[in-house]
N, CA, C and O atoms as a DFTB+ gen file, in Angstrom:
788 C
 N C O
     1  1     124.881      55.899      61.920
     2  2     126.312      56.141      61.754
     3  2     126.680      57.612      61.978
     4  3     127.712      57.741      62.636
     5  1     126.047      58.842      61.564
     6  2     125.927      59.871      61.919
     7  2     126.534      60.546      63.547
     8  3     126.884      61.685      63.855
     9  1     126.448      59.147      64.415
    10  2     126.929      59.777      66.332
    11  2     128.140      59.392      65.800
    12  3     128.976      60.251      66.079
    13  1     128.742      58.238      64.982
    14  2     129.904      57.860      65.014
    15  2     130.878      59.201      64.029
    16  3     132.073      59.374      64.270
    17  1     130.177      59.989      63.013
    18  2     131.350      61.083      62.207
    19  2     131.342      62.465      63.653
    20  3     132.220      63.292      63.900
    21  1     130.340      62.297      64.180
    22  2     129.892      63.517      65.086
    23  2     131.594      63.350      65.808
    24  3     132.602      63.978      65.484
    25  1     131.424      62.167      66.976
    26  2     132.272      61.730      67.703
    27  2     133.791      61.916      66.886
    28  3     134.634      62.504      67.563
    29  1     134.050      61.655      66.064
    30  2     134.926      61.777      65.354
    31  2     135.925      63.203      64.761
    32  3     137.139      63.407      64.738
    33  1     134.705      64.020      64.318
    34  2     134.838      65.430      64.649
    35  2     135.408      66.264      65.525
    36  3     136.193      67.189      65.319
    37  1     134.837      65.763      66.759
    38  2     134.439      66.006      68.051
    39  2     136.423      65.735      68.611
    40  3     137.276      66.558      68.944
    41  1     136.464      64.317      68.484
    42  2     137.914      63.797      68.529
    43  2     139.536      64.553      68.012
    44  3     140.610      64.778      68.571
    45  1     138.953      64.761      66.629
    46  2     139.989      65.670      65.261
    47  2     139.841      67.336      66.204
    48  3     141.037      67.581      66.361
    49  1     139.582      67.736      66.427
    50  2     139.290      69.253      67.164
    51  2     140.001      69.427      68.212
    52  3     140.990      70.148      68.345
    53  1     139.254      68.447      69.311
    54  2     140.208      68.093      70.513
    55  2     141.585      67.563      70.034
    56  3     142.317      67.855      70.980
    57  1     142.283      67.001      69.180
    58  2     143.303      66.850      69.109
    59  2     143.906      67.982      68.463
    60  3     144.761      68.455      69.212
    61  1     143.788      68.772      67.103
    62  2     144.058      69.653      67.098
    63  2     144.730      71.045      68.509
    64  3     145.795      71.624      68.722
    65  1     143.446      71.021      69.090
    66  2     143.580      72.405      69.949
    67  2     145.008      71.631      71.606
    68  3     145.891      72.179      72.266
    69  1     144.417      70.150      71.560
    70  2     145.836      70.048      72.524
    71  2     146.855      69.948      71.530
    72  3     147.856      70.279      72.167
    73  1     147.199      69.714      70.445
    74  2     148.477      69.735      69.735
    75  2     149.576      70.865      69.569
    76  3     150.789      71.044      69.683
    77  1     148.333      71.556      69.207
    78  2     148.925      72.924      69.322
    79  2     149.803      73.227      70.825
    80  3     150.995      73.505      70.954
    81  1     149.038      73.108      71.585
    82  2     149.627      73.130      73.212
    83  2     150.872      72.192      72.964
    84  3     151.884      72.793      73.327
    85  1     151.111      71.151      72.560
    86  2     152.464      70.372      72.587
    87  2     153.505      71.273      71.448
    88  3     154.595      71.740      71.779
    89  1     153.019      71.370      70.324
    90  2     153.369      72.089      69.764
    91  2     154.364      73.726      70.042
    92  3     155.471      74.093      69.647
    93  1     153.567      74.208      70.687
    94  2     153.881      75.839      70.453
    95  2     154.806      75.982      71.918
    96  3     155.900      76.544      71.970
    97  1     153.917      75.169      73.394
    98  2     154.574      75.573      74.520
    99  2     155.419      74.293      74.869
   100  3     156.079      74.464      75.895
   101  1     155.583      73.002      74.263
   102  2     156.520      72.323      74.788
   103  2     157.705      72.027      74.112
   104  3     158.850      71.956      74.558
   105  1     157.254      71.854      72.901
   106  2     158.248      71.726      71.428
   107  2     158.803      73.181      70.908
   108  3     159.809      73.107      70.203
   109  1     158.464      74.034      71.073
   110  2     159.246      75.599      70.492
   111  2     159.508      76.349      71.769
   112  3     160.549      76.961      72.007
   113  1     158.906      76.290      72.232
   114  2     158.829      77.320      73.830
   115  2     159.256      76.705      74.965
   116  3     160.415      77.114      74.899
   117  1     159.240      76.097      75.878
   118  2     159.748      75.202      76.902
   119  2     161.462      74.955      76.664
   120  3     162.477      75.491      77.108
   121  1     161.070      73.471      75.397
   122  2     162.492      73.137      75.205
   123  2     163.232      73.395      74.022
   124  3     164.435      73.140      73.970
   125  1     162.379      74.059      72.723
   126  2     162.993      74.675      71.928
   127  2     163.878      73.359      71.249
   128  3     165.085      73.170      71.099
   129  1     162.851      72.679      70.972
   130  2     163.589      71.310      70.269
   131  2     164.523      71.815      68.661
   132  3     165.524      71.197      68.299
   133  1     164.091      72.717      68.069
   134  2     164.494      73.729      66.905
   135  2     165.537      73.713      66.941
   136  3     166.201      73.275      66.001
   137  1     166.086      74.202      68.079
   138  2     167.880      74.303      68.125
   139  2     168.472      73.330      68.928
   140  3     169.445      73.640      69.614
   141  1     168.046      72.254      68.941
   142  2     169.226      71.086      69.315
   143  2     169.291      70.404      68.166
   144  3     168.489      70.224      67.250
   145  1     170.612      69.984      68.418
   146  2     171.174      69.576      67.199
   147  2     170.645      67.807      67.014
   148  3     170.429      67.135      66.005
   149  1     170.563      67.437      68.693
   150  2     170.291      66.116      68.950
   151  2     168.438      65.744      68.601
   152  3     167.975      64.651      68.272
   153  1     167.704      67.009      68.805
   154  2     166.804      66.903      68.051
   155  2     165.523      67.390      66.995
   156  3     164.316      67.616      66.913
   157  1     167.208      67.343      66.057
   158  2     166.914      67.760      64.305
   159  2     165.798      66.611      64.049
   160  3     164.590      66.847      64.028
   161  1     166.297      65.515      63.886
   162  2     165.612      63.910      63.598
   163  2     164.183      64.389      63.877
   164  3     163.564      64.832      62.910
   165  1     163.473      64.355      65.281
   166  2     162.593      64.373      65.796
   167  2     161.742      65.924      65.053
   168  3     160.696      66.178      64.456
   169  1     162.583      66.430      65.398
   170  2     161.881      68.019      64.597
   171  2     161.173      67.935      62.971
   172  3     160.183      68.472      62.473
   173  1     162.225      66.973      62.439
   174  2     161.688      66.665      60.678
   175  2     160.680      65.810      61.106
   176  3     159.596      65.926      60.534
   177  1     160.777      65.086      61.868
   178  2     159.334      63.882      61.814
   179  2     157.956      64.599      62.002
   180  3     156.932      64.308      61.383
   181  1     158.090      65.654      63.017
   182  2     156.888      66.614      63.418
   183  2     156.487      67.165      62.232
   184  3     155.260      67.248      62.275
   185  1     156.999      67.672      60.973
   186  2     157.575      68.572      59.876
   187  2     156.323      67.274      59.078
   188  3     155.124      67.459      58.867
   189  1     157.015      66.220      58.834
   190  2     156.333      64.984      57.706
   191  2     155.089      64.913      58.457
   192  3     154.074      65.104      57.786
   193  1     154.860      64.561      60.355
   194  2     153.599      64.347      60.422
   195  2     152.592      65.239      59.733
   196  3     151.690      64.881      58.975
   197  1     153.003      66.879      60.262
   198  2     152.115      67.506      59.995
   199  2     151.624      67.847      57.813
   200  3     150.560      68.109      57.252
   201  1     152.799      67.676      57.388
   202  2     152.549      67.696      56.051
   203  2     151.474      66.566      55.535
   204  3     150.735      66.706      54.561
   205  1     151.542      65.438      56.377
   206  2     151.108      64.173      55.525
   207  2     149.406      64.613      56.452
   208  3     148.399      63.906      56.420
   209  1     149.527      65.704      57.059
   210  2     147.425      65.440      57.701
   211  2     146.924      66.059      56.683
   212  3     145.844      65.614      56.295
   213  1     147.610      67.457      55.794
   214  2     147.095      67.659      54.921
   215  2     146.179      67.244      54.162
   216  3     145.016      67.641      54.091
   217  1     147.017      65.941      53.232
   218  2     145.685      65.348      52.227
   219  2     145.296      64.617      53.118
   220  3     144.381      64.044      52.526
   221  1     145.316      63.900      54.847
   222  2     144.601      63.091      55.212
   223  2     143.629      63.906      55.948
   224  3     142.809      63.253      56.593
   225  1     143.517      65.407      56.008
   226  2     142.229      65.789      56.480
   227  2     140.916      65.856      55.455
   228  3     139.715      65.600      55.537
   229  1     142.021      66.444      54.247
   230  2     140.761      66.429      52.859
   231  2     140.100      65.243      52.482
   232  3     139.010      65.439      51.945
   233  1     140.529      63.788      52.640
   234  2     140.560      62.909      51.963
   235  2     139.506      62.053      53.250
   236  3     138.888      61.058      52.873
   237  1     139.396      62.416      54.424
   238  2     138.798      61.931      55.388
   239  2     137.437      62.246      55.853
   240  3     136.379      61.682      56.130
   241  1     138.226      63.982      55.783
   242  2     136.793      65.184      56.705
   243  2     136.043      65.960      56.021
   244  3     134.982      66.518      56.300
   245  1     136.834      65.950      54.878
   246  2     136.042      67.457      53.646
   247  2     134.804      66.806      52.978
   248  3     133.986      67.579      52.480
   249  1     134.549      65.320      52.904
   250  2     133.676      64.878      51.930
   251  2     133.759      63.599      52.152
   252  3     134.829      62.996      52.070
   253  1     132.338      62.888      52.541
   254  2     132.537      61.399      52.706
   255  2     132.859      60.404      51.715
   256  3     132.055      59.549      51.342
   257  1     134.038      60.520      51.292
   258  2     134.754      60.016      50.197
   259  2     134.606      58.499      50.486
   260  3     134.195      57.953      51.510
   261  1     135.033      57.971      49.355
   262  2     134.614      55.812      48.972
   263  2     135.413      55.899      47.516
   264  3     135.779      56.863      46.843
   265  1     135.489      54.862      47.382
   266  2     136.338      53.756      46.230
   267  2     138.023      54.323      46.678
   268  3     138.362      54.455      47.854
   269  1     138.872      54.586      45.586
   270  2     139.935      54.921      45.939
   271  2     140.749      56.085      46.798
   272  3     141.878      55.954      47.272
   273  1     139.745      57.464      46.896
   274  2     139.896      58.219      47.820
   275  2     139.828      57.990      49.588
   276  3     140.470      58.368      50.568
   277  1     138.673      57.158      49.307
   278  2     138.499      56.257      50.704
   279  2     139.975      55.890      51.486
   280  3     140.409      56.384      52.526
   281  1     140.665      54.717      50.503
   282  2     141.944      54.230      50.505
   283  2     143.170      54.988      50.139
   284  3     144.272      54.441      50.085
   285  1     143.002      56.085      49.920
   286  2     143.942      57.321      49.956
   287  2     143.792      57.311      51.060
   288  3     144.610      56.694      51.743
   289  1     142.886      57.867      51.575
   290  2     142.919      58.503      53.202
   291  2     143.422      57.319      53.907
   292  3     144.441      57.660      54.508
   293  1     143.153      56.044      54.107
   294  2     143.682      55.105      54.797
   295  2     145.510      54.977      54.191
   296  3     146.198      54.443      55.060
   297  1     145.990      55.209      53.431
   298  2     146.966      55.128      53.322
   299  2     147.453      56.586      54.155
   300  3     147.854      56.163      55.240
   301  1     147.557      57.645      54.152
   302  2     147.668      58.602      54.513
   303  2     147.685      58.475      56.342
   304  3     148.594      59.124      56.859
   305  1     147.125      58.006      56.933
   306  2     146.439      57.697      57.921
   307  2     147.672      56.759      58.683
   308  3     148.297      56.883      59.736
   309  1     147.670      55.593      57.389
   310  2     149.395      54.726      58.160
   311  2     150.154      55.369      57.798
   312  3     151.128      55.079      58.493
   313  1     150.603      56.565      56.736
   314  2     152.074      57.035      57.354
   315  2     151.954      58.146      57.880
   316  3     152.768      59.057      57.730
   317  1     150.733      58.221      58.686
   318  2     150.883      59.219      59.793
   319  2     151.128      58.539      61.106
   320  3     151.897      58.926      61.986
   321  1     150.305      57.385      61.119
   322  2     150.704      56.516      62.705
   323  2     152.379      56.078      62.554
   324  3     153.189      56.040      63.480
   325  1     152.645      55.755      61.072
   326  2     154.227      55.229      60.873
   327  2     155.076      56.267      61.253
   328  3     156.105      56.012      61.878
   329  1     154.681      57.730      60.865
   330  2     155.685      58.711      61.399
   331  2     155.913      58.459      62.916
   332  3     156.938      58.269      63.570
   333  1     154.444      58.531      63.283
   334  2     154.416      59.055      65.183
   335  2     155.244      58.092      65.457
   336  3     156.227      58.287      66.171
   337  1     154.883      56.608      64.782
   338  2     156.107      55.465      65.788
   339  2     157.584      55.701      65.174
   340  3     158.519      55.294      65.863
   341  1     157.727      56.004      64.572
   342  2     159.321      56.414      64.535
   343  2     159.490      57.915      65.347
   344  3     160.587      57.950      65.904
   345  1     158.840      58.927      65.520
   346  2     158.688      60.005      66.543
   347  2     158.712      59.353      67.873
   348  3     159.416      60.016      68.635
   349  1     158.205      58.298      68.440
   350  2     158.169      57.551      69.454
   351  2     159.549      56.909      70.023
   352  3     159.944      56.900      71.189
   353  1     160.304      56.257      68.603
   354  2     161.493      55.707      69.152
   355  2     162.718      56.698      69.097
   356  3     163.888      56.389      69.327
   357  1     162.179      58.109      68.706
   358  2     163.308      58.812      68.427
   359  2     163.723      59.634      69.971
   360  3     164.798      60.073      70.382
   361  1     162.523      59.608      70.497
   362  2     162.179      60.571      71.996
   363  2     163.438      60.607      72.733
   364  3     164.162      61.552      73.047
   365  1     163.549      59.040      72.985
   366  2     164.916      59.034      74.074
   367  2     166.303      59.842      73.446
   368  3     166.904      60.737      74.040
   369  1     166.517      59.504      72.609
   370  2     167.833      60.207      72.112
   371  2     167.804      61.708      72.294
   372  3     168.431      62.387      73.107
   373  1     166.970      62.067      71.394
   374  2     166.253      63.133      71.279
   375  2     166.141      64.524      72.732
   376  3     166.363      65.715      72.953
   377  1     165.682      63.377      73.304
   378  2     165.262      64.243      74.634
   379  2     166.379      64.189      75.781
   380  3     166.097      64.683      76.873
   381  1     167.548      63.649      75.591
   382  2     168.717      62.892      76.428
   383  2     169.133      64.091      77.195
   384  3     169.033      64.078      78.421
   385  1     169.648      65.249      76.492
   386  2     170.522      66.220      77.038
   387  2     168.947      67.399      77.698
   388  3     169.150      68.553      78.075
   389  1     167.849      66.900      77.691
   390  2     167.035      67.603      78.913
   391  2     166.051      66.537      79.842
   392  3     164.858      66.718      80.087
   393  1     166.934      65.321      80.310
   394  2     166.333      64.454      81.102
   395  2     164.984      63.925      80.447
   396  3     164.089      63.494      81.175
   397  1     164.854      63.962      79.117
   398  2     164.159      62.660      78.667
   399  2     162.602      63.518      78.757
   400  3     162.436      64.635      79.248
   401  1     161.532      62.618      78.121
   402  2     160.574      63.344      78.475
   403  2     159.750      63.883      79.551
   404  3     159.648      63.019      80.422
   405  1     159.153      64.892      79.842
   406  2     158.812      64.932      81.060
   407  2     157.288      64.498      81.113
   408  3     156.529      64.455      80.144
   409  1     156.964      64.162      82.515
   410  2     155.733      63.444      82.639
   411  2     154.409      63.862      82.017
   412  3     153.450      63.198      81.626
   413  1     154.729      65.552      82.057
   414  2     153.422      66.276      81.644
   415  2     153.015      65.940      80.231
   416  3     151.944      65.517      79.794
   417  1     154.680      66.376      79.353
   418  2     154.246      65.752      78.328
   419  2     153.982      64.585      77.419
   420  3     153.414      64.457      76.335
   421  1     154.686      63.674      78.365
   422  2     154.400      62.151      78.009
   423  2     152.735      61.615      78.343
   424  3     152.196      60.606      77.889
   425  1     152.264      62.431      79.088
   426  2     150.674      62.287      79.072
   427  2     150.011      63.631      78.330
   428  3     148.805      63.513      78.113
   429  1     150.379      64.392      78.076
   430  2     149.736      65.161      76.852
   431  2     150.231      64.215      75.753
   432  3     149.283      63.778      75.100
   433  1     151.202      63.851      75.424
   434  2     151.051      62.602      74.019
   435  2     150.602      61.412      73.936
   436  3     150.474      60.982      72.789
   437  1     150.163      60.363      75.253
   438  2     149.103      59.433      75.235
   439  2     147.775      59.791      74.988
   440  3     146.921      59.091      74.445
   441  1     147.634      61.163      75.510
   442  2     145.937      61.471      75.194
   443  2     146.014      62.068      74.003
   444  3     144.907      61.780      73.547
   445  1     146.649      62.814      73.032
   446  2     146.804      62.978      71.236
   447  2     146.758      61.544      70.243
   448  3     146.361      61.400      69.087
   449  1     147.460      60.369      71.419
   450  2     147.652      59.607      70.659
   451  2     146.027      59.347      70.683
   452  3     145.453      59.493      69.604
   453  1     145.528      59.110      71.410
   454  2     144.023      58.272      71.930
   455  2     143.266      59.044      70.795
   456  3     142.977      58.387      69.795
   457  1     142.774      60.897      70.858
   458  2     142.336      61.555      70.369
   459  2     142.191      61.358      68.580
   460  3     141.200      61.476      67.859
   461  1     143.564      61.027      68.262
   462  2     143.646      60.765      66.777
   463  2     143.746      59.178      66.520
   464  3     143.399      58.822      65.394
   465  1     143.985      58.620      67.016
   466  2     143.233      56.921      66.651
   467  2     141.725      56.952      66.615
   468  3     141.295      56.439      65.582
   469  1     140.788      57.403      67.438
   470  2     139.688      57.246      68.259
   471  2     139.015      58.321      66.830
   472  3     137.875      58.045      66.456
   473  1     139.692      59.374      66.184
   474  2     138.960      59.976      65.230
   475  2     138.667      59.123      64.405
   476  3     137.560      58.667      64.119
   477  1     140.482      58.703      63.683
   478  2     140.212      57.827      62.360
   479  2     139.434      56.729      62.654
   480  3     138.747      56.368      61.698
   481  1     139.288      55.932      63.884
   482  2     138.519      54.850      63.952
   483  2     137.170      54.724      63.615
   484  3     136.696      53.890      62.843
   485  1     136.272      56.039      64.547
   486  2     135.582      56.119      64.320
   487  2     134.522      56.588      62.430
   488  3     133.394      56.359      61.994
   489  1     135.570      57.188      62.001
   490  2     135.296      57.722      60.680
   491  2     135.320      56.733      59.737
   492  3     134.632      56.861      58.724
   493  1     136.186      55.504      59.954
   494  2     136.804      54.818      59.369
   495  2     135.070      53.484      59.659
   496  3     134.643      52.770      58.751
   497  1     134.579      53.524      60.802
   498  2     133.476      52.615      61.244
   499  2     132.168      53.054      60.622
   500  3     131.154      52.442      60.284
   501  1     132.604      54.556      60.579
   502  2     131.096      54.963      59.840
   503  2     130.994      54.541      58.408
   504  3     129.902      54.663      57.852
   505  1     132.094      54.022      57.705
   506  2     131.651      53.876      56.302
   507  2     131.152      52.415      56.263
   508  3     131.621      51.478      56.910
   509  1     130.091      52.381      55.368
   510  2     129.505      51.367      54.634
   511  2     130.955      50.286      54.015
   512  3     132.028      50.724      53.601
   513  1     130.511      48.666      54.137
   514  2     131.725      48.194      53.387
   515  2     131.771      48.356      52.220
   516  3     132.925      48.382      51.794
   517  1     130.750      48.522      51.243
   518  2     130.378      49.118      49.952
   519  2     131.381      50.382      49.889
   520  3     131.998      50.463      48.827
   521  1     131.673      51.474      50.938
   522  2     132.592      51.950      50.099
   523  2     133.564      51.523      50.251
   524  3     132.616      51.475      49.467
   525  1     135.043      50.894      50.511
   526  2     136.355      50.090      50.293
   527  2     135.724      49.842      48.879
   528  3     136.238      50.542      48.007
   529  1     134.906      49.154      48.532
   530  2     135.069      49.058      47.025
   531  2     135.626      50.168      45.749
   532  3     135.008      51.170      45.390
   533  1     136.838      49.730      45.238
   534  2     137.371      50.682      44.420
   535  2     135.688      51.313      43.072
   536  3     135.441      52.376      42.500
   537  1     135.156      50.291      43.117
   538  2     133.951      50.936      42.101
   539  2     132.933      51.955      42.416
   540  3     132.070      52.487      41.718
   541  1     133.455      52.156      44.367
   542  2     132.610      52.808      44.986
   543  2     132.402      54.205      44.031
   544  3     133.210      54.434      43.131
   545  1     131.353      55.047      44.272
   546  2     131.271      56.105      44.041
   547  2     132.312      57.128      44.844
   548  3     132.244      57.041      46.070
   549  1     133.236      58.055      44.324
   550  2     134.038      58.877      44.831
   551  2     133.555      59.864      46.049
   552  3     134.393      60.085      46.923
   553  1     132.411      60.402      46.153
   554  2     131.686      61.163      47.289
   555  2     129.818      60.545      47.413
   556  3     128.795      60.748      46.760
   557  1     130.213      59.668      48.728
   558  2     129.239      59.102      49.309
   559  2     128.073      59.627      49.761
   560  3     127.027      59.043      50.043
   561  1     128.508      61.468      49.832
   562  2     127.723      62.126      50.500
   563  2     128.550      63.188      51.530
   564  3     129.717      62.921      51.815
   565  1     127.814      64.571      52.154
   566  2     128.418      65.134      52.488
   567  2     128.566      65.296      54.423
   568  3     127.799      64.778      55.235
   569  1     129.487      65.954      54.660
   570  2     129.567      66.090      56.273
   571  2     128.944      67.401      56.337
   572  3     128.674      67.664      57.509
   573  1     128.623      68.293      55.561
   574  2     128.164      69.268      56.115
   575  2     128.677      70.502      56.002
   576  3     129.891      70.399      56.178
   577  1     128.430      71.417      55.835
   578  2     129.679      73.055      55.892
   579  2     130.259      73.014      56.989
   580  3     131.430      73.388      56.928
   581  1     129.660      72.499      58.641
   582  2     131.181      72.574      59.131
   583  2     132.017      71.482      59.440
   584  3     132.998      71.606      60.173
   585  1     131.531      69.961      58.695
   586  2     132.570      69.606      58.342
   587  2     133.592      69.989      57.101
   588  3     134.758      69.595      57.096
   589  1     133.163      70.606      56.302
   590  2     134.197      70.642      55.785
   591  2     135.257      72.500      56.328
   592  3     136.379      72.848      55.961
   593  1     134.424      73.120      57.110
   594  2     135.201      74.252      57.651
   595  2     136.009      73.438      58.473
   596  3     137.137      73.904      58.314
   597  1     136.097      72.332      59.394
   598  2     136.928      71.857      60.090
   599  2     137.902      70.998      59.041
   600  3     139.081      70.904      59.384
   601  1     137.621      70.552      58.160
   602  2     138.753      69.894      57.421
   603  2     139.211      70.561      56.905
   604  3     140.365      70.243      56.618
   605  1     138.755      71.876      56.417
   606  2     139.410      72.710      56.088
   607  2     140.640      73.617      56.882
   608  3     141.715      74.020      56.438
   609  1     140.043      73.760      58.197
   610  2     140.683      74.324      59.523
   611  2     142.059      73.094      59.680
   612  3     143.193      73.552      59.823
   613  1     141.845      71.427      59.638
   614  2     143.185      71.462      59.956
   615  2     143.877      71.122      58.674
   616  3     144.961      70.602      58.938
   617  1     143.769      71.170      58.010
   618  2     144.448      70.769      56.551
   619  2     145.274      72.005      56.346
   620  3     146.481      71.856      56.152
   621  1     144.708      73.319      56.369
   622  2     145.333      74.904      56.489
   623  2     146.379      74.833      57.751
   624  3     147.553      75.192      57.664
   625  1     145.783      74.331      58.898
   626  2     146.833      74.531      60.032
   627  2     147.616      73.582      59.970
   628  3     148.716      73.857      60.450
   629  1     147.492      72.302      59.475
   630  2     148.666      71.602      59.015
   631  2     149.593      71.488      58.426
   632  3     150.570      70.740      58.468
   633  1     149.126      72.635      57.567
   634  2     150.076      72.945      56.366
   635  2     150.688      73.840      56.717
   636  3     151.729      73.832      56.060
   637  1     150.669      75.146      57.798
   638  2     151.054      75.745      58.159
   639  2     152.278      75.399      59.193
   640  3     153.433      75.809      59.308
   641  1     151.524      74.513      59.842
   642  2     152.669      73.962      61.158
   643  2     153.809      73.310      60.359
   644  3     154.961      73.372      60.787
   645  1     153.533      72.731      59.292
   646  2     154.306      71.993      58.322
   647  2     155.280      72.716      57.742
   648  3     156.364      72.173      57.529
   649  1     155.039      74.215      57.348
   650  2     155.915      75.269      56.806
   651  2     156.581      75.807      57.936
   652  3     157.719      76.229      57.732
   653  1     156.186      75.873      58.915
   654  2     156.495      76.630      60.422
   655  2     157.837      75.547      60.616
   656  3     158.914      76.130      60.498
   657  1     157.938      74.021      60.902
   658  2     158.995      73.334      60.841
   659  2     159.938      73.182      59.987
   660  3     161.061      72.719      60.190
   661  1     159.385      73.664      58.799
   662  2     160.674      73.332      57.653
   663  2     161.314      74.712      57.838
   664  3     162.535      74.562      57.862
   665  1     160.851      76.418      58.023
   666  2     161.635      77.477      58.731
   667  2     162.271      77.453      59.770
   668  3     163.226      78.189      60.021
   669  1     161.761      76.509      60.569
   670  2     162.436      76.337      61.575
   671  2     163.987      75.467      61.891
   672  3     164.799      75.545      62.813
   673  1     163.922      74.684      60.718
   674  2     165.089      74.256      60.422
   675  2     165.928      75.058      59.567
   676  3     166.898      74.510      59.044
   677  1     165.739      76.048      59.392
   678  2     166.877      77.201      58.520
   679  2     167.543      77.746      60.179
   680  3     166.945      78.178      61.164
   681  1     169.142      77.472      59.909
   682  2     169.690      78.113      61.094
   683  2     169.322      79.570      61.596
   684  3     169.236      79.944      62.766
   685  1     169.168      80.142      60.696
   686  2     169.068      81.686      61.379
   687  2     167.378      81.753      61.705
   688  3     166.823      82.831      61.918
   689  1     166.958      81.000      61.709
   690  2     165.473      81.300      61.861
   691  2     165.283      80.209      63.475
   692  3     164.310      80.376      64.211
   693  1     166.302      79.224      63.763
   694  2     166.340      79.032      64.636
   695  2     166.957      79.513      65.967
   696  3     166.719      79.074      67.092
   697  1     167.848      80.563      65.589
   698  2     168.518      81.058      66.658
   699  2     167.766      82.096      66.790
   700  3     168.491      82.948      67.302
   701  1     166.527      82.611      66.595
   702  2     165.637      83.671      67.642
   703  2     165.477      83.610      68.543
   704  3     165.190      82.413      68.513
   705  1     165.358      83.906      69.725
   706  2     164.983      83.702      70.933
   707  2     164.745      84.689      71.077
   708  3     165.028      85.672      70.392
   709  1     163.764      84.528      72.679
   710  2     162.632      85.283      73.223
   711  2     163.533      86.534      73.428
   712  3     163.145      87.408      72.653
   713  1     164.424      86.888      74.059
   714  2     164.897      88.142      73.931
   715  2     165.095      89.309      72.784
   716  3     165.149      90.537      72.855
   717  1     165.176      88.398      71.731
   718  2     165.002      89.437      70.404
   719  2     163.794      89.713      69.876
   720  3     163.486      90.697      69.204
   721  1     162.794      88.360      70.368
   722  2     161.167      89.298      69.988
   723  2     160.676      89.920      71.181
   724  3     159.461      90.066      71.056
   725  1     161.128      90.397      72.402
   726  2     160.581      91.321      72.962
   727  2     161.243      92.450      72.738
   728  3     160.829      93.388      73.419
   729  1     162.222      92.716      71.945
   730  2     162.622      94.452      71.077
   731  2     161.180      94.353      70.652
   732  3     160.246      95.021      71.096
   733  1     161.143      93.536      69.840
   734  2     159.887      93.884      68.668
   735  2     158.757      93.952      69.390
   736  3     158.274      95.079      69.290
   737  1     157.821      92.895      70.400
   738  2     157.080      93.478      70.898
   739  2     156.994      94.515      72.370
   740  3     156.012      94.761      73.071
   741  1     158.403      94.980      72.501
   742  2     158.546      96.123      73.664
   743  2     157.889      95.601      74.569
   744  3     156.709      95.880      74.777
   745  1     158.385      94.987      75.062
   746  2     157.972      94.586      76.760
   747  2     158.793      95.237      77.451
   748  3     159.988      95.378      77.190
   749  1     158.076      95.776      78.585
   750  2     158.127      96.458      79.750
   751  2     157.754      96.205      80.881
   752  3     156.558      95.958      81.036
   753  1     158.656      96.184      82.031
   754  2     158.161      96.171      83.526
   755  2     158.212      95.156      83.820
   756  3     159.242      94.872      84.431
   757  1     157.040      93.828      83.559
   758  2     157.466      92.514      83.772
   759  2     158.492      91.736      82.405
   760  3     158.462      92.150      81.246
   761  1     159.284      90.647      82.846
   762  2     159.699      89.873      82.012
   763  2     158.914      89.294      80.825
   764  3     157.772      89.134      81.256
   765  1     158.980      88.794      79.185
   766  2     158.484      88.384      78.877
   767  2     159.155      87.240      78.570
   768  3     158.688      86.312      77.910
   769  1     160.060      87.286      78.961
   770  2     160.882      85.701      79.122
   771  2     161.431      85.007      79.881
   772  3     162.575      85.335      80.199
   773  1     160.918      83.947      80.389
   774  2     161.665      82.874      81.710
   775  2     162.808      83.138      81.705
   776  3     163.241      83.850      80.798
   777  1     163.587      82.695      82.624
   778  2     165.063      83.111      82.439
   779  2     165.659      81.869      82.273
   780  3     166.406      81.404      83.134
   781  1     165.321      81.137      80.958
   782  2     166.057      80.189      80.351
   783  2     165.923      80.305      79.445
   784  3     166.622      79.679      78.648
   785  1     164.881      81.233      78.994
   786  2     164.878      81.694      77.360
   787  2     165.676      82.135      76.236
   788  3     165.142      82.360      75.150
C-alpha cells in the first residue's frame, strides 16, 4: 500500500504547485476575478474551497488517521468536491462579461480536477477496511516527516490562500492594481504591467 500514499503525495503537490498557477496568474492576474462584481459568487467559493483543505490536509496527510478522523477527512473531502461543483456551475455566469472560460484554463482545471480526485483516491485505497471502523485506533501509523512537512505545506498555504480571498473581498483591497504596486516596487524601463492591467 505504501506506492499507493507515495502516488498520492506525489498527486497533492502536483496539484498544489498547478493551483497556484490558476490561482495567482489566471484568477488575480489575467482576469482579476476580485473585482467583478459578477464574480463575487465564484471568488467566495475559491475562499470555502481553500479554507475547507485545511482540516482536510491534516486529517488525510499529517498522520495515517482511522476510526472517526478517518471519516472527518472523508467528510471534508465531499465538501470540497461539493464546493468545486457548485464553482463549476457558477463559471458561466461568472465568466460572461470576459467570453466565458478560456481553453487554457478550462484544461488547467480538468487536470486539478484529475490531480485531486486521483490523491484522495488513492489515500483513501491505501487504508485497511479495519480503519472506517469508528473503534479504529485514531493514528494507524505514520507518513513520515515529509509527509507531514507536505501536509503541513498545504494546510499553511491553504489557509493562507483562504485569508488572501477573504482580503480580497474588502473593496479597497480589491481596487489595487498593477500600476500602484509598481510605485512600490519602482519599475523602470520595461513595463511591469500588460496594458490591461
Amino acid at each position: 500500500m505504501e506506492h499507493l500514499v507515495t502516488a498520492s503525495f506525489v498527486f497533492l503537490n502536483l496539484f498544489m504547485v498547478l493551483g497556484a498557477v490558476d490561482l495567482f496568474y489566471f484568477h488575480i492576474w489575467k482576469y482579476k476575478l476580485h473585482t467583478r462584481s459578477e464574480s463575487r459568487y465564484e471568488h467566495k467559493l475559491h475562499m470555502v474551497f481553500a479554507f475547507t483543505m485545511v482540516p482536510l490536509a491534516v486529517l488525510l496527510y499529517y498522520q495515517n488517521f482511522g476510526g472517526w478522523a478517518l471519516w472527518a477527512g472523508a467528510f471534508f473531502v465531499a465538501s470540497a468536491l461539493g464546493t468545486e461543483l457548485l464553482d463549476v456551475f457558477s463559471e458561466n455566469d461568472s465568466r460572461a462579461s470576459i467570453g466565458g472560460l478560456s481553453t487554457q484554463e478550462y484544461a488547467l482545471h480538468v487536470v486539478l480536477t484529475i490531480l485531486k480526485v486521483a490523491s484522495f483516491a488513492l489515500l483513501f485505497a491505501s487504508k485497511p477496511l479495519s480503519a472506517w471502523d469508528l473503534s479504529s485506533p485514531l493514528v494507524l501509523g505514520s507518513y513520515g516527516w515529509m509527509g507531514e512537512m507536505i501536509a503541513l505545506k498545504v494546510a499553511i498555504g491553504s489557509g493562507l490562500v483562504g485569508i488572501l480571498h477573504l482580503a480580497l473581498l474588502n473593496k479597497r483591497a480589491a481596487e489595487v492594481r498593477c500600476s500602484s504596486l509598481t510605485k512600490v516596487a519602482r519599475c523602470s524601463g520595461i513595463s511591469c504591467c500588460s496594458a490591461n492591467a
